[in-house]
MMTF fields as JSON, N, C-alpha, C and O atoms, coordinates in Angstrom:
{
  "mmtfVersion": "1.0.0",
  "mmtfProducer": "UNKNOWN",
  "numBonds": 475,
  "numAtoms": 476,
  "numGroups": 119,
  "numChains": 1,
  "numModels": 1,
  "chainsPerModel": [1],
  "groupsPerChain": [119],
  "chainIdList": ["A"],
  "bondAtomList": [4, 2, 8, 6, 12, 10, 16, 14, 20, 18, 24, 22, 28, 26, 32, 30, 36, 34, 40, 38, 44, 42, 48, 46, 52, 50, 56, 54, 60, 58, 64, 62, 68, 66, 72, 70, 76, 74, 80, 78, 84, 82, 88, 86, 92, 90, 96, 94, 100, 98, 104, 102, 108, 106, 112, 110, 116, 114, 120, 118, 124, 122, 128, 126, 132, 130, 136, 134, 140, 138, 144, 142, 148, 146, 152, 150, 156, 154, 160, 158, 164, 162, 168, 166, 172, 170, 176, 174, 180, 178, 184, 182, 188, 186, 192, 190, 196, 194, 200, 198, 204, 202, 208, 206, 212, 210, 216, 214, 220, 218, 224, 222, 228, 226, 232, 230, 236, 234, 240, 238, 244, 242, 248, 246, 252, 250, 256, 254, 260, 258, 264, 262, 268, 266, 272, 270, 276, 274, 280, 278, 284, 282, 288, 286, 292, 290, 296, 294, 300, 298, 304, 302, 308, 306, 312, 310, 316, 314, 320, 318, 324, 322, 328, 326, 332, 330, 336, 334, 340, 338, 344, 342, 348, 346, 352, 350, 356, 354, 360, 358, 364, 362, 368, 366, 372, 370, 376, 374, 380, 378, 384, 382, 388, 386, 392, 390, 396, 394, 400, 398, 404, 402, 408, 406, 412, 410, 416, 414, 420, 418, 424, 422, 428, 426, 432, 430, 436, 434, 440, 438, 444, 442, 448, 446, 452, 450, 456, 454, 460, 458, 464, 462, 468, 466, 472, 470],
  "bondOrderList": [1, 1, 1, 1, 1, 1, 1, 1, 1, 1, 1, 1, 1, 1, 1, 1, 1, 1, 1, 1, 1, 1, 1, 1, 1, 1, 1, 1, 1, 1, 1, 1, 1, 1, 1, 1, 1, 1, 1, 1, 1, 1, 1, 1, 1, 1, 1, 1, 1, 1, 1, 1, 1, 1, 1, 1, 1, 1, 1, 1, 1, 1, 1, 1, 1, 1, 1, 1, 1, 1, 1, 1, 1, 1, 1, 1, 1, 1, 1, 1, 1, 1, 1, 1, 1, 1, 1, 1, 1, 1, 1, 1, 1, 1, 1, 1, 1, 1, 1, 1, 1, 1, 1, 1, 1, 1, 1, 1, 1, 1, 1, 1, 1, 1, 1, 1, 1, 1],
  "groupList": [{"groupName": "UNK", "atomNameList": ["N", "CA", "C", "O"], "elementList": ["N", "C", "C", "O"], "formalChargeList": [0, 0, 0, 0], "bondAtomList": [1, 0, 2, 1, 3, 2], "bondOrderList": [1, 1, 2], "singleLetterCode": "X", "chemCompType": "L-PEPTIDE LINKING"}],
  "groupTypeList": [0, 0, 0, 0, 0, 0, 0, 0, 0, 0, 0, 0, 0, 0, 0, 0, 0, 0, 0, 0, 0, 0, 0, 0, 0, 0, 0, 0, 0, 0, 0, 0, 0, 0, 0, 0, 0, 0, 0, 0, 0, 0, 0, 0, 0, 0, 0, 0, 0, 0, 0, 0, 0, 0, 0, 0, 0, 0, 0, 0, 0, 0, 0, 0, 0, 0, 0, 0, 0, 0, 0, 0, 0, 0, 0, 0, 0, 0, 0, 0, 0, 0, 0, 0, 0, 0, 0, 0, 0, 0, 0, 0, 0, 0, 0, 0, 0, 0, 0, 0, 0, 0, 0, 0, 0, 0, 0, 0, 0, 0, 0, 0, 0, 0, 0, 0, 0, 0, 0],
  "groupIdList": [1, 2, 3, 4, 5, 6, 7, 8, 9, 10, 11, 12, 13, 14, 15, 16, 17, 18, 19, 20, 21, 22, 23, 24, 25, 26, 27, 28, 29, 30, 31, 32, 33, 34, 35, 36, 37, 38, 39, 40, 41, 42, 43, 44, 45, 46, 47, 48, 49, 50, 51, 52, 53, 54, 55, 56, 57, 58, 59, 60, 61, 62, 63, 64, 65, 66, 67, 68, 69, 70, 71, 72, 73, 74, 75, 76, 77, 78, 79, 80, 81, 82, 83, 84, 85, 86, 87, 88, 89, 90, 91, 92, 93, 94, 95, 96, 97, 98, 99, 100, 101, 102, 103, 104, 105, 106, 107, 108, 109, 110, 111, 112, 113, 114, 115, 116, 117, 118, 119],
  "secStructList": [7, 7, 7, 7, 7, 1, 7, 6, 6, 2, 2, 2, 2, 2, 2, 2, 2, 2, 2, 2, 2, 2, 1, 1, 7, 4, 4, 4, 7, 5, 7, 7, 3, 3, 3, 7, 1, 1, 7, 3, 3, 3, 3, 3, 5, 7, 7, 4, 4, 4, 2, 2, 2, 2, 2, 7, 6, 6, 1, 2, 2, 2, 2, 2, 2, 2, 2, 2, 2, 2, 2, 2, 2, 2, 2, 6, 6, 7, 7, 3, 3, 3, 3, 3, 7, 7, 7, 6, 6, 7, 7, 1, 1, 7, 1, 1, 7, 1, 1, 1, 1, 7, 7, 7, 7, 6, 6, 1, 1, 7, 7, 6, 6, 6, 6, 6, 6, 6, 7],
  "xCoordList": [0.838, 0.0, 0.887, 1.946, 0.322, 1.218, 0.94, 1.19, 0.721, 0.671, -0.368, -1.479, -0.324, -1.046, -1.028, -1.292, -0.737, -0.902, -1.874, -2.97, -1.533, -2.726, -3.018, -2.121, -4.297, -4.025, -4.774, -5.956, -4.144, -4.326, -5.561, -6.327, -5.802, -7.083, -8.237, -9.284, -8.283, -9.393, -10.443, -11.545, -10.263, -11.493, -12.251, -13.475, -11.306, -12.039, -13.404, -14.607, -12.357, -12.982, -14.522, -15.515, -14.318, -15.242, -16.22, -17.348, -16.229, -17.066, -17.892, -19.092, -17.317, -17.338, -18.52, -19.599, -18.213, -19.036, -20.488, -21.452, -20.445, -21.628, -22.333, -23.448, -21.958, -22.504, -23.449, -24.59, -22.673, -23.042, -24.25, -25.149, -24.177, -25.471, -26.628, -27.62, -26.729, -27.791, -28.088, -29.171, -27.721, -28.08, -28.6, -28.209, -29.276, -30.151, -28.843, -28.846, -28.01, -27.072, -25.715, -24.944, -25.221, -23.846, -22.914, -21.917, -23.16, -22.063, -21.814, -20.883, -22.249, -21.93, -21.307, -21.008, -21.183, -20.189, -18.91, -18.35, -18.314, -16.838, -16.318, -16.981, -15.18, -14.106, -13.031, -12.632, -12.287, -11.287, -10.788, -11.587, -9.694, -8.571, -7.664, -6.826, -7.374, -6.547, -5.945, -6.58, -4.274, -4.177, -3.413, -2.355, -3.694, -2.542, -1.925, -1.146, -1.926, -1.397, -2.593, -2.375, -4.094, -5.344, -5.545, -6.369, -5.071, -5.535, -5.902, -5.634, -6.898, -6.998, -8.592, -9.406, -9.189, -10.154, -10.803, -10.336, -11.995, -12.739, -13.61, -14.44, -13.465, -14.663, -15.92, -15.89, -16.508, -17.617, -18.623, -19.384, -18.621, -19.928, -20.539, -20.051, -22.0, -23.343, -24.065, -24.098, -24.677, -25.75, -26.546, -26.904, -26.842, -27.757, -28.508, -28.687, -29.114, -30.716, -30.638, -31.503, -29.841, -28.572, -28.49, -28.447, -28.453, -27.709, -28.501, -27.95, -29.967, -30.94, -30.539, -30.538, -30.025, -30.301, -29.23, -29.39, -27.672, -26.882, -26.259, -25.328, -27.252, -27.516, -28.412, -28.224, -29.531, -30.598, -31.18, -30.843, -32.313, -32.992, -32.446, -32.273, -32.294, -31.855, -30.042, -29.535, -29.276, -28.319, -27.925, -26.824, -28.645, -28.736, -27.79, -27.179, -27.709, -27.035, -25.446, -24.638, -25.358, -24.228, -23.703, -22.613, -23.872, -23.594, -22.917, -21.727, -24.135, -23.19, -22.339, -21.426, -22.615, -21.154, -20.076, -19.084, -19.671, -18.677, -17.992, -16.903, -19.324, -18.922, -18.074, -16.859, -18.945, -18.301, -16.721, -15.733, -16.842, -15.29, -14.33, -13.216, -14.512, -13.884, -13.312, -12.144, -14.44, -14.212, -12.84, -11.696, -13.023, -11.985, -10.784, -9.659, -11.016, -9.406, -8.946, -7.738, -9.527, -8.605, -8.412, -7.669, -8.766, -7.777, -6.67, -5.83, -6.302, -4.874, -4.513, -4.013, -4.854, -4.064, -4.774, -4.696, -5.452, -5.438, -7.23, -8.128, -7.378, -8.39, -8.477, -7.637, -10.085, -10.692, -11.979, -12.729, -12.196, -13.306, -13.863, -13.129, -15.207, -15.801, -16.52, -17.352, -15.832, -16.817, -17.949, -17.676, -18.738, -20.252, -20.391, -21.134, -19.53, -19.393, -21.575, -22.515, -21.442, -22.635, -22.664, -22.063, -23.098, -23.233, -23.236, -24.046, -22.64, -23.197, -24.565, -24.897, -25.389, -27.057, -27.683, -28.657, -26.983, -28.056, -28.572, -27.807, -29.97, -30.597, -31.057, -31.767, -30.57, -31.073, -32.416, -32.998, -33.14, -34.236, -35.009, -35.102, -35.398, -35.734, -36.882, -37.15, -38.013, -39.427, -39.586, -40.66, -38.623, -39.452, -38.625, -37.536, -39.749, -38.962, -37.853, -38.073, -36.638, -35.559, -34.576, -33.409, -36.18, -36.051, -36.361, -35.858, -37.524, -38.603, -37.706, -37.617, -37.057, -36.101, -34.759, -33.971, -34.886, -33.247, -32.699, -33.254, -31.28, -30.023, -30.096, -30.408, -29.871, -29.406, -29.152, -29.091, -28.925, -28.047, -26.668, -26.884, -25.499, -24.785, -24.057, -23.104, -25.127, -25.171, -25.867, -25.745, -26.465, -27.316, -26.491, -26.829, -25.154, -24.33, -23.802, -23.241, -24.367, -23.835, -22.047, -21.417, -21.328, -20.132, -19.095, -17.893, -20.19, -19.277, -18.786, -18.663, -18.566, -17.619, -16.121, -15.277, -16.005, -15.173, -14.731, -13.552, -15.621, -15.155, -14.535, -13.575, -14.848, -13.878, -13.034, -12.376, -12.705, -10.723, -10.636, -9.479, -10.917, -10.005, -8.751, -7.83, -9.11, -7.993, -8.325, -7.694],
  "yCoordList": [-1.166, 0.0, 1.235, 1.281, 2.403, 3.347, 4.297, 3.73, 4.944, 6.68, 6.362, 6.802, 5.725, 5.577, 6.475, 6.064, 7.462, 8.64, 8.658, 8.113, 9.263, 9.066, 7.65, 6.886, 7.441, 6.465, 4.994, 5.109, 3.876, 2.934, 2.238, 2.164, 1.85, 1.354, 2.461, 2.142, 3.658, 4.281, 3.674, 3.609, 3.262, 2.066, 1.219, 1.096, 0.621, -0.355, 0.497, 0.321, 1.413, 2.029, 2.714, 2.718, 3.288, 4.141, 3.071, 3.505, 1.53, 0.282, 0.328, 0.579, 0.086, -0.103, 0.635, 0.176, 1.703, 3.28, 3.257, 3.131, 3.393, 2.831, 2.085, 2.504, 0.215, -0.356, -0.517, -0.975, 0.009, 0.441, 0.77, 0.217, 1.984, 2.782, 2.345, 2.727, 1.362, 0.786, -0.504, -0.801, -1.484, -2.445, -2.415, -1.598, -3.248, -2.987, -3.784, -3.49, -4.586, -5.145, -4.662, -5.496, -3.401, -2.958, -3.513, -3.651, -4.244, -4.471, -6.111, -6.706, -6.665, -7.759, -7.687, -8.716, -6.573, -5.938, -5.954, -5.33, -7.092, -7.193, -7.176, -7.505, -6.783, -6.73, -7.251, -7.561, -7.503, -7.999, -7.211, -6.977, -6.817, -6.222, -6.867, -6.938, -7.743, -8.261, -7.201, -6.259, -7.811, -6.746, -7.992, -8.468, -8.226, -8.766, -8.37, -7.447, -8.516, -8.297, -7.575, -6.965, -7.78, -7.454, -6.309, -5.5, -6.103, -4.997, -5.128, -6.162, -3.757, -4.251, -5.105, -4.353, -6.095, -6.539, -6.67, -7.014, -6.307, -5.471, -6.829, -7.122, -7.495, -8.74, -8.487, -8.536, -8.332, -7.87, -8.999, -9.711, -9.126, -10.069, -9.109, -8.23, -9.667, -8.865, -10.206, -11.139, -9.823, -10.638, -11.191, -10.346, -12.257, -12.914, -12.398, -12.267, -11.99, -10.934, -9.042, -8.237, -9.069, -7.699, -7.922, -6.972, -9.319, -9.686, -8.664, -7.958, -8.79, -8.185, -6.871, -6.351, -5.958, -4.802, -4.441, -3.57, -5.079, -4.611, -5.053, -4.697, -6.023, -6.307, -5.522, -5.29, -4.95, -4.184, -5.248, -6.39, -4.295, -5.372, -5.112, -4.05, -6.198, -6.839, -6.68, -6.87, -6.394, -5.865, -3.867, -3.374, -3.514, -1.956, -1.19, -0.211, -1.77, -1.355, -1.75, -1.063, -3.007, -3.592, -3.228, -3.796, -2.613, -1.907, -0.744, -0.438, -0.124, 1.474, 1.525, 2.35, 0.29, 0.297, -0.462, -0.536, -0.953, -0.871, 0.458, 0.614, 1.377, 2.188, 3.068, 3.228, 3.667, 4.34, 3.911, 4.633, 2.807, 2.445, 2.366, 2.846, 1.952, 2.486, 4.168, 4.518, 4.941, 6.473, 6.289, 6.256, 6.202, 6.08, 5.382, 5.838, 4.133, 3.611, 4.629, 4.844, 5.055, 6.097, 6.779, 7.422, 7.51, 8.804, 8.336, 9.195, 6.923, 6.213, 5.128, 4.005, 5.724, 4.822, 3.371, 2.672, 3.187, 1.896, 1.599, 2.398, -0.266, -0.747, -1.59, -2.324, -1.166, -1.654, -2.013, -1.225, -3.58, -3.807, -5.18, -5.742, -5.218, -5.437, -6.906, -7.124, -7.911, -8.796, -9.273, -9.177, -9.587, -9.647, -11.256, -12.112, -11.347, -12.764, -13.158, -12.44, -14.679, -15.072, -16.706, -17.674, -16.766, -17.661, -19.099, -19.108, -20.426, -21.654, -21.812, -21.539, -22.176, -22.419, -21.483, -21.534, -19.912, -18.701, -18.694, -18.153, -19.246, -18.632, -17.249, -16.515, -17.149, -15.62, -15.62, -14.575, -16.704, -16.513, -17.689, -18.885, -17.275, -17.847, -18.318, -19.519, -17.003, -17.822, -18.765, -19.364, -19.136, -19.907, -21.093, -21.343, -21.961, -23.61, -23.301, -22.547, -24.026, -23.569, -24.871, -24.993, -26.194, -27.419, -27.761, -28.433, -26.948, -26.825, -26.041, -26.146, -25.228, -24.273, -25.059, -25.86, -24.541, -25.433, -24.206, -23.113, -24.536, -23.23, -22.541, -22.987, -21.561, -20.285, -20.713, -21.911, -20.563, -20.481, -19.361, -18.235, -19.71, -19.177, -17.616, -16.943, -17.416, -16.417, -15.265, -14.19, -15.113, -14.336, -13.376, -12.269, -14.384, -14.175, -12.317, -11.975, -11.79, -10.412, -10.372, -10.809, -9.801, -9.791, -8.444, -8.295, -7.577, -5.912, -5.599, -4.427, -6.482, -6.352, -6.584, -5.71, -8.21, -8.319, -7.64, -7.844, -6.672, -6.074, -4.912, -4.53, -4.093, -2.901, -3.524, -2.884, -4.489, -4.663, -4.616, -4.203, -4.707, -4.652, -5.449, -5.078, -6.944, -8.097, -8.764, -9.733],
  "zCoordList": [0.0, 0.0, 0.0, 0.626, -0.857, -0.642, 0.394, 1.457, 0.508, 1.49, 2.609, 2.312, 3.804, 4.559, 6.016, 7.146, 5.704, 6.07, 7.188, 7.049, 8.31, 9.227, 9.986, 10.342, 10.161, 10.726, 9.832, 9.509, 9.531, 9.066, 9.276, 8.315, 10.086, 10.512, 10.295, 10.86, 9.623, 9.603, 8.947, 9.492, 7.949, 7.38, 8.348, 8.398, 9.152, 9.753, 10.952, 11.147, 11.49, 12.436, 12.143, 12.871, 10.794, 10.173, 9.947, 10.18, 9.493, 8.913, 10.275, 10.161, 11.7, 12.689, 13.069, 13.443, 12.939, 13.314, 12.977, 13.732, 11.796, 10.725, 11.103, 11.411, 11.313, 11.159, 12.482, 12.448, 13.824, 14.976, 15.201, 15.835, 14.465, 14.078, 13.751, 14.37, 12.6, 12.0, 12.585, 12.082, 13.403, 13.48, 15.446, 16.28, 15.602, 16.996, 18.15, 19.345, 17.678, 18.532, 18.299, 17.824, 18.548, 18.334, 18.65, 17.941, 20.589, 20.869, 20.032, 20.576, 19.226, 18.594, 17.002, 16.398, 16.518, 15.367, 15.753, 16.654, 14.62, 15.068, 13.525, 12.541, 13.546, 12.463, 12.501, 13.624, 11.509, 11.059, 9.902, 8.995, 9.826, 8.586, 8.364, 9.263, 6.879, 7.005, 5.529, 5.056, 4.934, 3.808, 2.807, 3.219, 2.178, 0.786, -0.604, -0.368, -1.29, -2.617, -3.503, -4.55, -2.809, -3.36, -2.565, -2.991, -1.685, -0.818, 0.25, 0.863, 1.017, 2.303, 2.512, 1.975, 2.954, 3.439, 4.771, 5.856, 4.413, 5.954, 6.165, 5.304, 7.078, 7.289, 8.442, 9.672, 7.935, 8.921, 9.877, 9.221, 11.126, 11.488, 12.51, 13.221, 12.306, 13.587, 13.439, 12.636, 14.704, 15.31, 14.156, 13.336, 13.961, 12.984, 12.436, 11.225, 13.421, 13.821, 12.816, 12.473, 12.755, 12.083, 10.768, 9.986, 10.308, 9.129, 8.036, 7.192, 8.297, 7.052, 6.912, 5.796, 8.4, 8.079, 7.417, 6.562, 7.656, 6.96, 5.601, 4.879, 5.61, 3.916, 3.336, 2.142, 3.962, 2.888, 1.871, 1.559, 1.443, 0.603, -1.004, -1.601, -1.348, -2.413, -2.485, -3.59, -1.504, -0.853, -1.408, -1.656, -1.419, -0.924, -0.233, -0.663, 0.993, 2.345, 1.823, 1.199, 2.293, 1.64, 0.531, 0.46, -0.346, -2.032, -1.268, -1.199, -0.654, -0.007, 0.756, 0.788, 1.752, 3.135, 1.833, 2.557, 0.71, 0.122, -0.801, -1.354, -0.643, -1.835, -0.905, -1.013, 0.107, 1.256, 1.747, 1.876, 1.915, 2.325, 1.084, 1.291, 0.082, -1.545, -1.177, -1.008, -1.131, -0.741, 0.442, -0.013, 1.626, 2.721, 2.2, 2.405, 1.436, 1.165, 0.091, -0.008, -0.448, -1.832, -1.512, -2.253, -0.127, 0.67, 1.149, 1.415, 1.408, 1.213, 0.02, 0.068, -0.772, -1.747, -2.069, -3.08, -0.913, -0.998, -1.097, -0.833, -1.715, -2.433, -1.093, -0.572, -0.603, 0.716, 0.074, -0.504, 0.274, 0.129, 1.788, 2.601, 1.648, 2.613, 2.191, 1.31, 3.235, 3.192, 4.818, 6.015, 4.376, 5.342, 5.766, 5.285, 6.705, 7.067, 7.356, 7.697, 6.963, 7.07, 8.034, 7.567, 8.796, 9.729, 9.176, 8.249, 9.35, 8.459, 8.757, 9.91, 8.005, 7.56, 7.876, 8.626, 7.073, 7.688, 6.434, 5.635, 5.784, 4.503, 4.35, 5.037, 3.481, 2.438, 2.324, 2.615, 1.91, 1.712, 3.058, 2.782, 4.149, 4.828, 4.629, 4.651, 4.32, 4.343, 3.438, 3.472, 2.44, 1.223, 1.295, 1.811, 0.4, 0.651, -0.555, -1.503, -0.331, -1.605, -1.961, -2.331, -1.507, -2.38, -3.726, -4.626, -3.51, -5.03, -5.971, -7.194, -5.138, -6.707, -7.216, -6.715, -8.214, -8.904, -8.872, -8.988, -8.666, -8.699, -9.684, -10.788, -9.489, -10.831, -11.591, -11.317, -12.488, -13.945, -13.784, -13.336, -14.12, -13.562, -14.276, -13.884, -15.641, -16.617, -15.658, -16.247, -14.558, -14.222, -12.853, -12.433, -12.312, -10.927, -11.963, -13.004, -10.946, -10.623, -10.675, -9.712, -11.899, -11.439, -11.465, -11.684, -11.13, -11.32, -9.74, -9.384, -8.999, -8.157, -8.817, -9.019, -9.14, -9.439, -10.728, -11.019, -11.785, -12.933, -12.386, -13.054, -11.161, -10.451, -10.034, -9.213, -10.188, -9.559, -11.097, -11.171, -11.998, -13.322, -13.901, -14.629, -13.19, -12.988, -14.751, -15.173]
}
């Protein structure tokens, strides 16, 4: 990373801040920063119960708490993106049975995350 000026962990802190805010169980928002060759990565977990709000619907929320932290890492140089840890057997779609459905088709997976790294 280049020019990290200030203080390093401001991403995380700022993710922290945020997510605080919006979800009904603060003190259960925890982070992790780790950094590699890709940059820095923000891992996020909240209370189960949390998960919806800081996903938003259709992920909303989640779109902006990455765009926002994009903003904060490019005041250092650096490419911060956020992942939203998810519990084992937490469904996305809870109310519905999601035996009857057959998987995606894999033409349809959203991939303009990975088209902004520009790999």
């Amino acid at each position: 990373m280049a020019d990290n000026a200030g203080n390093p962990e401001e991403d995380q802190q700022f993710i922290e801040y945020v997510v605080k805010s919006l979800v009904d169980q603060p003190d259960q928002v925890k982070t992790e920063r780790t950094i590699d060759e890709m940059g820095v990565l923000i891992t996020l977990s909240v209370a189960p119960e949390d998960l919806g709000q800081v996903i938003g619907r259709q992920g909303q929320t989640a779109k902006a708490l990455r765009t926002l932290l994009r903003v904060v890492g490019a005041k250092h140089h650096a490419r911060v993106n956020l992942k939203i840890y998810e519990p084992e057997g937490h469904r996305k779609n809870k109310g519905r049975d999601m035996r009857s459905e057959s998987p995606a088709p894999t033409e349809d997976v959203d991939t303009s995350t990975v088209d902004d790294l520009k790999i």
